[in-house]
C-alpha positions as CSV (number, residue, x, y, z in Angstrom):
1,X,0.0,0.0,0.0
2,X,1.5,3.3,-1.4
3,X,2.0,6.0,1.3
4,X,-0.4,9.1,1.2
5,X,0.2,11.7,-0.8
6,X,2.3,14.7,1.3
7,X,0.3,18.2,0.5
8,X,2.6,20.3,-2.0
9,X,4.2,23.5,-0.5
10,X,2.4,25.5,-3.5
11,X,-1.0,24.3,-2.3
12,X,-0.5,25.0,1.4
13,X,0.2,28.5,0.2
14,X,-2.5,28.9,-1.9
15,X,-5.0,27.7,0.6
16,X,-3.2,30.3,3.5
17,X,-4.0,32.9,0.7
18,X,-7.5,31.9,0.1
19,X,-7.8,31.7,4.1
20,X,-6.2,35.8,4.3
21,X,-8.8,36.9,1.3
22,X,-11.7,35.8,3.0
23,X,-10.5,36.9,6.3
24,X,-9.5,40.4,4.9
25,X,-12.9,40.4,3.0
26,X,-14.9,39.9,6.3
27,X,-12.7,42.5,8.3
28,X,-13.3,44.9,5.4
29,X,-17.4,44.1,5.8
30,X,-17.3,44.2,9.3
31,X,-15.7,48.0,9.5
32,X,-17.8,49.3,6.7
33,X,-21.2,47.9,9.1
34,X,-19.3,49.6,12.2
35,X,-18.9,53.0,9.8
36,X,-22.6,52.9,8.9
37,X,-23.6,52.1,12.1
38,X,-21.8,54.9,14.0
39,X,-22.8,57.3,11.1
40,X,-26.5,56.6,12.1
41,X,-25.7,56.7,15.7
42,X,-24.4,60.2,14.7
43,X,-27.2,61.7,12.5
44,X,-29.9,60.1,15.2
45,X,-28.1,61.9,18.4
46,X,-27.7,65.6,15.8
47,X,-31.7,65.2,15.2
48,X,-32.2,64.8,18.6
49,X,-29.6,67.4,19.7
50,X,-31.5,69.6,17.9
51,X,-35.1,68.8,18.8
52,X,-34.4,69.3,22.1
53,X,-32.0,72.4,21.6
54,X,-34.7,74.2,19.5
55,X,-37.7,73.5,21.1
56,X,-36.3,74.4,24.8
57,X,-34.8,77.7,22.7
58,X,-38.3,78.7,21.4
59,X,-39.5,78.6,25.4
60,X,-38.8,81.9,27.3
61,X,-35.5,79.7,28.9
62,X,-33.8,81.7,25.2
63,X,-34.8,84.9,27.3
64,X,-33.6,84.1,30.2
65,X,-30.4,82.8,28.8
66,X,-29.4,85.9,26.4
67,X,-30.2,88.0,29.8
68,X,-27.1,85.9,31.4
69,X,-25.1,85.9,28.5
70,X,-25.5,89.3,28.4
71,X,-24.4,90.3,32.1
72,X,-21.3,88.2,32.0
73,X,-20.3,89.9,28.6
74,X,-21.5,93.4,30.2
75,X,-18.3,96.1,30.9
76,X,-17.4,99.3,30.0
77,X,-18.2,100.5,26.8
78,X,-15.1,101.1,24.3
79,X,-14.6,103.5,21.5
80,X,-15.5,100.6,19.3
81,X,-19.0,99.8,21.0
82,X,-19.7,103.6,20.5
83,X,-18.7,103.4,17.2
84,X,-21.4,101.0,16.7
85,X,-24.0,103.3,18.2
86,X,-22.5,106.5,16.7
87,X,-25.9,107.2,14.4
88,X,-28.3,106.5,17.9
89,X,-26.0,108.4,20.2
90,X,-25.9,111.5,17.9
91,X,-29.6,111.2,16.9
92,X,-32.1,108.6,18.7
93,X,-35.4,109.8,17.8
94,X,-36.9,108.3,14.6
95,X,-34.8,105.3,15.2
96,X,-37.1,102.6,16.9
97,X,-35.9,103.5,20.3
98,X,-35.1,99.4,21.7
99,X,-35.0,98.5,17.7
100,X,-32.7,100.9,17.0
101,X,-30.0,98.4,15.6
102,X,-32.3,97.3,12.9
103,X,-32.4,101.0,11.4
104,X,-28.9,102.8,12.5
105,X,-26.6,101.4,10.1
106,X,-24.2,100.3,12.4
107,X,-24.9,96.6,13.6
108,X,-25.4,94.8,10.6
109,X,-21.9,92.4,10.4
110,X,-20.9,94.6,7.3
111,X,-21.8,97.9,8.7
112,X,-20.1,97.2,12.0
113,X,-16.6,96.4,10.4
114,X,-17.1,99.9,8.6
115,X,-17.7,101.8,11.7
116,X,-14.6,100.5,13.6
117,X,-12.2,101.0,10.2
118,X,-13.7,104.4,11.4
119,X,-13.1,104.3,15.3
120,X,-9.5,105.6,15.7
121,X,-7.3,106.7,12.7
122,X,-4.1,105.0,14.7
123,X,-5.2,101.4,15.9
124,X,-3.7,98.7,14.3
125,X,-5.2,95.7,12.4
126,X,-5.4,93.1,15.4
127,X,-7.0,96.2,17.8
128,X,-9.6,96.4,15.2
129,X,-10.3,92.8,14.5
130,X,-10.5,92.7,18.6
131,X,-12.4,95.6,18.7
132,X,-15.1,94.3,16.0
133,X,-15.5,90.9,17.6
134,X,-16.0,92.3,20.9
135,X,-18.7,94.8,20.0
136,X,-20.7,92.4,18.6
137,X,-20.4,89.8,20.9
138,X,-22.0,92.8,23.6
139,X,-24.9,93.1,21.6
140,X,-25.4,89.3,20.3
141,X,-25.9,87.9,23.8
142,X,-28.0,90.2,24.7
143,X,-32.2,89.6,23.9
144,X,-32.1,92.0,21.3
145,X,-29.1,90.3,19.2
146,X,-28.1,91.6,16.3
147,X,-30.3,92.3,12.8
148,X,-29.7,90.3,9.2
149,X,-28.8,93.3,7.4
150,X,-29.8,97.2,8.1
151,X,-33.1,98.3,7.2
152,X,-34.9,101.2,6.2
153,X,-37.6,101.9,9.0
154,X,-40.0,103.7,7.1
155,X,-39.9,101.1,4.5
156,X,-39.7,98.4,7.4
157,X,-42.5,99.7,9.3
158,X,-44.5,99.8,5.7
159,X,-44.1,96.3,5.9
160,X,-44.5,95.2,9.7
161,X,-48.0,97.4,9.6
162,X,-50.2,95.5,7.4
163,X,-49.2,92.3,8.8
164,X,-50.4,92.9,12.2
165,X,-53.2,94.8,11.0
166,X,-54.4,91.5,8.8
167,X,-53.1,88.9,10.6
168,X,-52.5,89.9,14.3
169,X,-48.6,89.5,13.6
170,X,-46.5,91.8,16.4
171,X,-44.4,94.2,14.8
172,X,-42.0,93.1,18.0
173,X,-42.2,89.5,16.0
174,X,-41.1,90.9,13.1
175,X,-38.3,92.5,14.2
176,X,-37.2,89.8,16.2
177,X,-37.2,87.5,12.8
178,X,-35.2,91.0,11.6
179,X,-32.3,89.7,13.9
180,X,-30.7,87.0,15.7
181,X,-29.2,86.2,18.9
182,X,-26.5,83.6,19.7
183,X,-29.1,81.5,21.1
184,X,-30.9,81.4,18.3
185,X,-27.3,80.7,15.8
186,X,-26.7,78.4,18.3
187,X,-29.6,76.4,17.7
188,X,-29.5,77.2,13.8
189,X,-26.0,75.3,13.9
190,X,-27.0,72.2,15.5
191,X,-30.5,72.4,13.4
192,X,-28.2,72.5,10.1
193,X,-25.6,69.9,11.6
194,X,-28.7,67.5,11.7
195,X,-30.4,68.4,8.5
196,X,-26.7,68.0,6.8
197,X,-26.2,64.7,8.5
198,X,-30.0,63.0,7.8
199,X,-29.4,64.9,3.6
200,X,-28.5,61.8,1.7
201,X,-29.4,58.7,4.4
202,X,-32.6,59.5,5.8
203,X,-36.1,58.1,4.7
204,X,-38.6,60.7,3.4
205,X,-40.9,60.4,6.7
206,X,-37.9,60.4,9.1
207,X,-36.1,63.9,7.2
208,X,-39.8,65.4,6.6
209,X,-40.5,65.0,10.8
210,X,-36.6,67.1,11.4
211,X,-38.3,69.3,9.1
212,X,-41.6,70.1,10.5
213,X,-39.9,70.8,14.1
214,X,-37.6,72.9,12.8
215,X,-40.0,74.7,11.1
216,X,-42.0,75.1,14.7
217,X,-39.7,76.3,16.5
218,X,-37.9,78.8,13.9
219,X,-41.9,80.4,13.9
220,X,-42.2,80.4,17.4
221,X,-38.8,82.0,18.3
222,X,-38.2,83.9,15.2
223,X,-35.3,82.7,14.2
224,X,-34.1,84.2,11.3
225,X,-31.0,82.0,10.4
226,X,-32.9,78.4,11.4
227,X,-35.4,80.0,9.3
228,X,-33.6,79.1,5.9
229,X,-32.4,76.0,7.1
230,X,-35.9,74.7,7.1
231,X,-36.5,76.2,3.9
232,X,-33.4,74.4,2.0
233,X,-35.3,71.5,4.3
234,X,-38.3,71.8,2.9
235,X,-37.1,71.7,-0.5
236,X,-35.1,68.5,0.0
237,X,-38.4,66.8,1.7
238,X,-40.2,67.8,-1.8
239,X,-37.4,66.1,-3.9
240,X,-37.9,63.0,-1.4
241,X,-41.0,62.9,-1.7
242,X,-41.5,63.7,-5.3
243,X,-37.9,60.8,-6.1
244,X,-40.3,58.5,-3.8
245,X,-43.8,59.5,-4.8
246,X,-44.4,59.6,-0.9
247,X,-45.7,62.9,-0.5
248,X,-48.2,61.3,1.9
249,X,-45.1,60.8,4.1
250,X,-43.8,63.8,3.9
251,X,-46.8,65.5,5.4
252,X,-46.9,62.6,8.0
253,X,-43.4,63.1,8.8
254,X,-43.7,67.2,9.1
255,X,-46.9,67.2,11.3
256,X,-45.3,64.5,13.6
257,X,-42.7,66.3,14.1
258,X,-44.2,69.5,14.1
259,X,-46.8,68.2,17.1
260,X,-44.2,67.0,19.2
261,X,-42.1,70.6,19.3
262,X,-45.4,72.7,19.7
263,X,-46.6,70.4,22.2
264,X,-43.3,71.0,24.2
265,X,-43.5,74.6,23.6
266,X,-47.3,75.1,24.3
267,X,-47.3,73.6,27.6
268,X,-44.4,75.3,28.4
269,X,-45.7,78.7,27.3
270,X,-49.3,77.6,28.7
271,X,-47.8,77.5,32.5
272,X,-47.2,79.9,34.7
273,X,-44.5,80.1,37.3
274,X,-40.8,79.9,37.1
275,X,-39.6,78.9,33.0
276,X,-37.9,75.7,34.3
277,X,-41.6,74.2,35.5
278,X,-43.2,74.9,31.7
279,X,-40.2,73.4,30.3
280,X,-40.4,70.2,32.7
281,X,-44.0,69.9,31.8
282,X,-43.7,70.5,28.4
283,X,-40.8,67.7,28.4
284,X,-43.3,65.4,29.8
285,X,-46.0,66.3,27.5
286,X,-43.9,66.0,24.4
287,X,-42.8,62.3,25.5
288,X,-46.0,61.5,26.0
289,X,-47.2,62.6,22.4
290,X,-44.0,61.1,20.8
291,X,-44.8,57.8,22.5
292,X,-48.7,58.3,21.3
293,X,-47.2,58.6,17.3
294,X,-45.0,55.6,18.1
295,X,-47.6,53.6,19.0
296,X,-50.2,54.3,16.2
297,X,-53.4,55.6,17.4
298,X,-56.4,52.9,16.9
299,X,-58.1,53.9,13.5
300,X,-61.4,54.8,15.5
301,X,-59.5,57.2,17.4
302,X,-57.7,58.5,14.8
303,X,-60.9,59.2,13.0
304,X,-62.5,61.3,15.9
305,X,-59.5,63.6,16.0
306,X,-59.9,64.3,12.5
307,X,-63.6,64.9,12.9
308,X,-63.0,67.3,15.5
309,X,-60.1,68.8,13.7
310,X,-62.7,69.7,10.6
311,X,-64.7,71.4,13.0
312,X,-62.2,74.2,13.7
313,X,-63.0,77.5,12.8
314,X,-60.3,78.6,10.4
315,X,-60.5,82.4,12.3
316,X,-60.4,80.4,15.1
317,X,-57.3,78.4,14.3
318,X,-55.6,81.0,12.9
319,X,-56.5,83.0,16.4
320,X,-54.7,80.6,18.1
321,X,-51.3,80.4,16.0
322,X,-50.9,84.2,16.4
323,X,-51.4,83.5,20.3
324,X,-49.1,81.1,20.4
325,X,-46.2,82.8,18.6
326,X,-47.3,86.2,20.9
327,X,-46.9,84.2,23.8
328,X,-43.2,83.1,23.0
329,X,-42.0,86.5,23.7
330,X,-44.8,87.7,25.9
331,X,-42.3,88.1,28.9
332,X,-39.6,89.8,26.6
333,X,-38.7,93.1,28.4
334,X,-37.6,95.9,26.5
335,X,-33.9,96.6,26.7
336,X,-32.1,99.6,27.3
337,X,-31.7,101.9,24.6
338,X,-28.0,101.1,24.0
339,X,-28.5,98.2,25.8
């Protein structure tokens, strides 16, 4: 009997090659599961980041935290900060009195960098660029922040007229969409970090709810900058939707979303007290309804809502939307002059 054949040294290699392919192959797999999975780890914690950062911002806690903001940025002010107010200071009436930065020419971010070029005919570059930031960052934190661009009032308060005359819309509202706060860019940033992140990988129903609570909460606190965020968000949920022919899903996804933000920020704004016991509440309450939409109402109580939804007065509805974005700023105290 003929002794078994010894394996050849080229097959032994061959099969340790085969054996390093598959085990590359599978590592390879295995990291680009792990990528996908922390990049949806990432886009889920953005979108909630910025649920929760934008709804508790739209409360009167974004009041209450541009007041602090303001007093630890509070000192003397320097020839630059005067600079900014040179227009008020020489001239306040026919300015807007507290809304004066929407109408001096002097706090837009283009405006401002004019004024302290103009400051001091011997400072140097860096006491300018010092100078600049520091001005700005006075009148940022503080409730009144800082407008878009300058305006014209007469041509601004052509505008803001009619709207509260025909809609109940605050001129105060409108110039507080005029202007932002670093609140409110804070929340804009970690609204567009989310919207970026959920762009390509999210479903249509999943982007569409980001969408509609952004868009609540840019209304409610007049946020100018989150403001075009959820336009350019809107846009993309039409191209989902129309790409997907889900347009159903879109408007699921934005009044989901939408109901769970203006729940928080109802309840908040609905009790009284110290801010901090609204915003528990309305924590509490938004849970609650998020759990609700998770659960899927039984058809027969889905049907009643709608019932008594189609029942609403439009006046009536309407009524109640101007009330709610009033009431977001109802405790707003007008600031100083040059405050």
């Amino acid at each position: 009997m003929s002794a078994p054949k010894r394996p050849h040294l080229s097959d032994a290699l061959a099969r340790s090659r085969d054996s390093l392919r598959r085990h590359a192959i599978g590592t390879s797999i295995a990291a680009v599961i792990h990528g996908e999975i922390g990049y949806q780890t990432l886009s889920k914690n953005a979108a909630a980041a910025a649920f929760w950062t934008n709804s508790l911002l739209a409360t009167d806690a974004a009041v209450s935290i541009d007041r602090w903001l303001g007093n630890l940025a509070e000192s003397s002010a320097t020839v630059y900060d005067k600079a900014l107010d040179a227009t008020f200071i020489a001239a306040p009436q026919g300015l807007g009195g507290q809304y004066h930065r929407l109408f001096d020419g002097g706090h837009d971010l283009a405006s401002a960098w004019e004024r302290v070029r103009e400051a001091l005919p011997d400072d140097t570059f860096g006491q300018e660029v010092a100078g600049y930031i520091s001005a700005l960052w006075k009148d940022v934190v503080t409730p009144m922040g800082l407008p878009v661009v300058n305006f014209d009032k007469a041509s601004f308060d052509a505008f803001a007229g009619p709207l509260q005359e025909t809609l109940g819309v605050s001129y105060e509202w409108v110039a507080d969409l005029a202007s932002f706060t670093a609140t409110e860019g804070f929340g804009a940033l970690i609204g567009g970090v989310a919207i970026a992140l959920k762009w390509n990988e999210a479903q249509t129903e999943e982007f569409a709810a980001l969408v509609g609570t952004l868009g609540v909460t840019a209304i409610v606190s007049a946020n100018p900058i989150l403001a075009v965020i959820v336009v350019l968000g809107a846009a993309r949920t039409f191209q989902l939707s129309h790409r997907e022919k889900s347009l159903m899903a879109s408007l699921k996804g934005i009044g989901a979303g939408a109901t769970v933000s203006g729940s928080l920020i109802a309840t908040s704004l609905a009790i009284g007290g110290p801010v901090w016991i609204g915003i528990m509440a309305g924590v509490v309450v938004s849970i609650l309804v998020k759990k609700a939409q998770q659960n899927a109402l039984p058809q027969r109580i889905a049907s009643e809502v709608m019932d008594q939804l189609n029942e609403i007065d439009g006046k009536e509805l309407l009524k109640g939307a101007r009330d709610l974005i009033s009431g977001a700023r109802r405790k707003r105290e007008p600031q100083a002059a040059l405050g």
